[in-house]
C-alpha positions as CSV (number, residue, x, y, z in Angstrom):
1,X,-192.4,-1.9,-141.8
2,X,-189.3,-3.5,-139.9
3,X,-186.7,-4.9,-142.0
4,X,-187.6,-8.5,-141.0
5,X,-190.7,-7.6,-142.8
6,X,-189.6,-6.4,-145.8
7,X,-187.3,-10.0,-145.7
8,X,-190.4,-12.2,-145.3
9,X,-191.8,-10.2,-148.2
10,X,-189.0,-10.4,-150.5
11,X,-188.5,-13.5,-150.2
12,X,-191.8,-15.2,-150.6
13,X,-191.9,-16.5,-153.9
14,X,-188.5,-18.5,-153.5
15,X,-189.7,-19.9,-150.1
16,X,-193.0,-21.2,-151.6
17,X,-191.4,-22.3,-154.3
18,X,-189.2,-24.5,-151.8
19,X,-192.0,-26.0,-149.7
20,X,-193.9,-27.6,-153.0
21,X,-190.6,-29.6,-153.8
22,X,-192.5,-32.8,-154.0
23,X,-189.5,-34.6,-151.6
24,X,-190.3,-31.6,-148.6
25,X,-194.4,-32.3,-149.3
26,X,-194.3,-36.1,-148.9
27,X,-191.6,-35.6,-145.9
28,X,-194.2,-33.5,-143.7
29,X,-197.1,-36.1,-144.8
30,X,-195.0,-38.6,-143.5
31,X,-194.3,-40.3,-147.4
32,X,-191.1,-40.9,-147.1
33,X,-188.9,-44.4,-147.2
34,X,-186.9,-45.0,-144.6
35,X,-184.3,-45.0,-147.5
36,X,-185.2,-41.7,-148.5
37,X,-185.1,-40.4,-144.9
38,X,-181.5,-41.6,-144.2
39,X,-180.1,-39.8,-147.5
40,X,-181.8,-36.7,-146.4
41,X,-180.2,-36.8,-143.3
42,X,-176.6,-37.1,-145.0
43,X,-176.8,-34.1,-147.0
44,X,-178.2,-32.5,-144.1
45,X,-174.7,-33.9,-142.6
46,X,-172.8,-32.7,-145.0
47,X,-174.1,-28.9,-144.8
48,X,-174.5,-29.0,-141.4
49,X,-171.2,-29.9,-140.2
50,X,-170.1,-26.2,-142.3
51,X,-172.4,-24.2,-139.8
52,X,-169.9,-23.2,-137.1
53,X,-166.9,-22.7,-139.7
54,X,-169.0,-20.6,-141.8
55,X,-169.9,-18.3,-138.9
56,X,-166.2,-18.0,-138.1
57,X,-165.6,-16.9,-141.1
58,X,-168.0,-14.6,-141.4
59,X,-167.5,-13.2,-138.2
60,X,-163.5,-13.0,-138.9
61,X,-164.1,-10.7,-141.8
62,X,-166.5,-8.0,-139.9
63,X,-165.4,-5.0,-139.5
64,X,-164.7,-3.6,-136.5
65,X,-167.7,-1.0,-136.2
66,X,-170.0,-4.4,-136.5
67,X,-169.0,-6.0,-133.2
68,X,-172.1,-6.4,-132.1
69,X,-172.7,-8.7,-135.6
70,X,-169.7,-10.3,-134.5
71,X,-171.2,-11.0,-130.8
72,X,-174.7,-12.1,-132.3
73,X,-172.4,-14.8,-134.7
74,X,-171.0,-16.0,-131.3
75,X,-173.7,-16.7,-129.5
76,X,-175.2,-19.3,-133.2
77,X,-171.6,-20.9,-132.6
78,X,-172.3,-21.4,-129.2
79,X,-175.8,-22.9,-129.6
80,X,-175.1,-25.0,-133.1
81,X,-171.7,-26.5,-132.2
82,X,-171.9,-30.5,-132.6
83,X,-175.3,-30.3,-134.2
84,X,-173.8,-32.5,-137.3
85,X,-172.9,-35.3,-134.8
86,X,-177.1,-35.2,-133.6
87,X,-177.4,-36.3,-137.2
88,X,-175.3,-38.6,-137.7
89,X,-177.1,-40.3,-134.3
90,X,-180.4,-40.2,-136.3
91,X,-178.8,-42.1,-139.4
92,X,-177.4,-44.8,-136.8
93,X,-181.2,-45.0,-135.0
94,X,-182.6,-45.0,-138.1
95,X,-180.7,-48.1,-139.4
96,X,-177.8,-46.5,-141.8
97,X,-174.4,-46.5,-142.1
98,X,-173.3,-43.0,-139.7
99,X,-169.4,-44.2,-141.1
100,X,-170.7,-44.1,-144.6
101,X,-172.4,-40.9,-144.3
102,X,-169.7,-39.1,-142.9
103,X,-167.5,-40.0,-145.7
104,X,-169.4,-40.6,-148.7
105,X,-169.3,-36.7,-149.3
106,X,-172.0,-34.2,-149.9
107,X,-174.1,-33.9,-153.7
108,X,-173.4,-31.7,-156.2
109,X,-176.6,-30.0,-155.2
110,X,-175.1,-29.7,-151.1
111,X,-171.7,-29.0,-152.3
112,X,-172.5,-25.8,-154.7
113,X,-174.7,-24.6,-151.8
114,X,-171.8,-24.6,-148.8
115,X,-169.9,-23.2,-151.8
116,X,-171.9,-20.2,-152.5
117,X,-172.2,-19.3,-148.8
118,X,-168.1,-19.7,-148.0
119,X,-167.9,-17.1,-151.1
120,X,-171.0,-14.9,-149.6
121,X,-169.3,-14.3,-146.6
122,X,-165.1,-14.0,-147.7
123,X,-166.1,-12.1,-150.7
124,X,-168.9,-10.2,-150.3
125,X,-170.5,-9.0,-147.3
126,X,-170.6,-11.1,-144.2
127,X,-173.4,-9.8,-143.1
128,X,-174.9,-11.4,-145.3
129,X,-174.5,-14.6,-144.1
130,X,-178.1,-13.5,-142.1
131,X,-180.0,-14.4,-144.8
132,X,-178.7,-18.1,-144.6
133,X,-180.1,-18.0,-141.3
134,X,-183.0,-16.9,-142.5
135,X,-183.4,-19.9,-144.4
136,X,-182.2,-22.5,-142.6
137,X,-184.0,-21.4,-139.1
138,X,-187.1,-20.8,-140.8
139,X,-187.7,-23.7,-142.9
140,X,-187.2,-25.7,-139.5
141,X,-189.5,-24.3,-137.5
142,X,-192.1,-24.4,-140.3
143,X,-191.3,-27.9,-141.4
144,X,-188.8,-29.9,-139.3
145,X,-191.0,-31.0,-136.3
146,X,-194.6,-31.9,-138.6
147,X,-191.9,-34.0,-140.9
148,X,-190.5,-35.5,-138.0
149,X,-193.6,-36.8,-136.0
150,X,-195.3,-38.1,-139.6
151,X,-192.2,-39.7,-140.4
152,X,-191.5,-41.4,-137.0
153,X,-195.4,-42.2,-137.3
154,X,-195.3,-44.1,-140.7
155,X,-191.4,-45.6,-140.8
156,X,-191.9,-46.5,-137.0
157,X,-188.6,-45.4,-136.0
158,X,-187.7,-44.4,-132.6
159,X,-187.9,-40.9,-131.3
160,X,-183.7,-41.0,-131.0
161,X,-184.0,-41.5,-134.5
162,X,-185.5,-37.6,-135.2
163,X,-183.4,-35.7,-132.9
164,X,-181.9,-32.9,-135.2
165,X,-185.6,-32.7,-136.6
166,X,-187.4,-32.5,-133.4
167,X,-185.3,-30.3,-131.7
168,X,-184.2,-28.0,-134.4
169,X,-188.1,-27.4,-134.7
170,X,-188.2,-26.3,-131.1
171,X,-184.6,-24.5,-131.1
172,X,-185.3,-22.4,-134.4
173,X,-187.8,-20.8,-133.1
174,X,-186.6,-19.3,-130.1
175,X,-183.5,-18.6,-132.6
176,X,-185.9,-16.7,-134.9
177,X,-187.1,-14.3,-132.2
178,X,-183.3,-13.4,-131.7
179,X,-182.7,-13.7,-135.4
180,X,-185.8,-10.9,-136.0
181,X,-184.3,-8.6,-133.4
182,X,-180.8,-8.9,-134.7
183,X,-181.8,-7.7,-138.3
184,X,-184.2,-5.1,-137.4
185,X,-180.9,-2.5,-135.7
186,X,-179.7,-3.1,-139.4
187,X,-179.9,0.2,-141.3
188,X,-176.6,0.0,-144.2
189,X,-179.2,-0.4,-147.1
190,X,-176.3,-2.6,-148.8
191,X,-176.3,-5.3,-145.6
192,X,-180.0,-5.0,-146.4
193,X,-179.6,-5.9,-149.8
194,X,-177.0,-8.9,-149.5
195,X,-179.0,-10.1,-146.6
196,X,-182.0,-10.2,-149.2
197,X,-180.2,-11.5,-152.2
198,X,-178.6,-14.4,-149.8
199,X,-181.9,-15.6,-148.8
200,X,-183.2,-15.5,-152.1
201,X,-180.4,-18.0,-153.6
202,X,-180.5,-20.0,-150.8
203,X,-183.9,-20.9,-150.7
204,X,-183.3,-21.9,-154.5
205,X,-179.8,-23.8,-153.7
206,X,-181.9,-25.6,-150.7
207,X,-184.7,-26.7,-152.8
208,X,-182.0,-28.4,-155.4
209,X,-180.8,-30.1,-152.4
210,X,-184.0,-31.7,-151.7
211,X,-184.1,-32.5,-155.5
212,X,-180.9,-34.2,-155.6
213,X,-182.1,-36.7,-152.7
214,X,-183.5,-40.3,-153.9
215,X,-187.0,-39.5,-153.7
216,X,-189.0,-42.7,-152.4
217,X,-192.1,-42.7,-150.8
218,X,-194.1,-45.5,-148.7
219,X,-196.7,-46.1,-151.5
220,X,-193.6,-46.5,-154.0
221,X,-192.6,-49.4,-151.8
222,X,-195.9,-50.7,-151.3
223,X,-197.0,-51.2,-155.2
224,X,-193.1,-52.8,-155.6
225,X,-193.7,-55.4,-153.2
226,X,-197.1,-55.6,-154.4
227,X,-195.5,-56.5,-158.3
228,X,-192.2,-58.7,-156.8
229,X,-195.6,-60.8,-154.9
């Protein structure tokens, strides 16, 4: 069994648990408020825009016989450079304040998550900052482009309005067939571990995030209007 394998397999449990966090189940039904939608977008924001300095760091702290880590961490900055201005498009298409966003500053739940990778990566292991990839690329191409053609169906919102969603969907996935080669030509049983462990706390920290957000759905609206009428 490859180690990508063995990844998928340890980490199952935390990425179920993930996907039944009743704010990602009503997003890919298409559930969600428009409201709802636009603060999901800002936290996404305000992890986002930490991407391409967290792989600088990570990459600054390799050591020298894992160049070819450092190489595979240049090629993500090269692909997700400028991906947090995409979202803060969406938030503008979508009808919020982009300004706002930007400087409202990230929840609790957003902030202890960028916090736990920036100490991953300094203190730890860098190489471990894989299994943040892990995540993040995988819960995109499983969810990101179902949630974003429900959610354009229902809210009615322009395609410009879904464009981190939509093409992160497409992008992860040709991302995940370099991600799954990368980690397979790691064989230090400790990178293996940290890789693991990462993965494993950051599918919890992400399903806090999705916690944190407002949580309003379409048939919440509806039976409010219904009352105020």
């Amino acid at each position: 069994m490859s180690f990508f394998d063995d990844l998928q397999n340890a980490t199952q449990t935390e990425r179920q648990q993930l996907y039944q966090v009743p704010l990602v189940v009503d997003g890919v039904a298409g559930r969600l408020s428009r409201e709802t939608y636009i603060a999901y977008l800002t936290e996404a924001y305000h992890h986002v825009k930490h991407t391409v300095p967290l792989l600088m760091t990570a990459a600054s702290r390799l050591p020298d016989e894992k160049n070819w880590v450092r190489k595979a961490y240049a090629e993500y900055i090269e692909e997700e450079i400028g991906h947090e201005e995409w979202i803060l498009g969406d938030i503008s298409e979508s009808g919020g304040d982009a300004a706002a966003a930007r400087a409202q500053g990230p929840s609790f739940a957003t902030e202890m998550m960028v916090a736990y990778a920036y100490d991953m990566v300094s203190r730890r292991n860098p190489v471990a900052f894989l299994g943040m990839v892990f995540v993040l690329e995988g819960t995109s191409i499983n969810l990101a482009t179902l949630a974003a053609e429900a959610l354009q169906s229902s809210l009615g919102l322009p395609r410009a309005a879904f464009t981190y969603l939509l093409s992160h969907g497409a992008l992860d996935q040709e991302h995940m067939k370099f991600f799954e080669s990368l980690v397979n030509q790691i064989t230090d049983p400790q990178d293996q571990r940290d890789i693991i462990h990462m993965a494993k706390v950051m599918f919890r920290l992400f399903a806090d995030v999705f916690r944190s957000i407002p949580h309003q759905t379409m048939s919440a609206l509806t039976k409010e209007a219904a009352l105020c009428n």
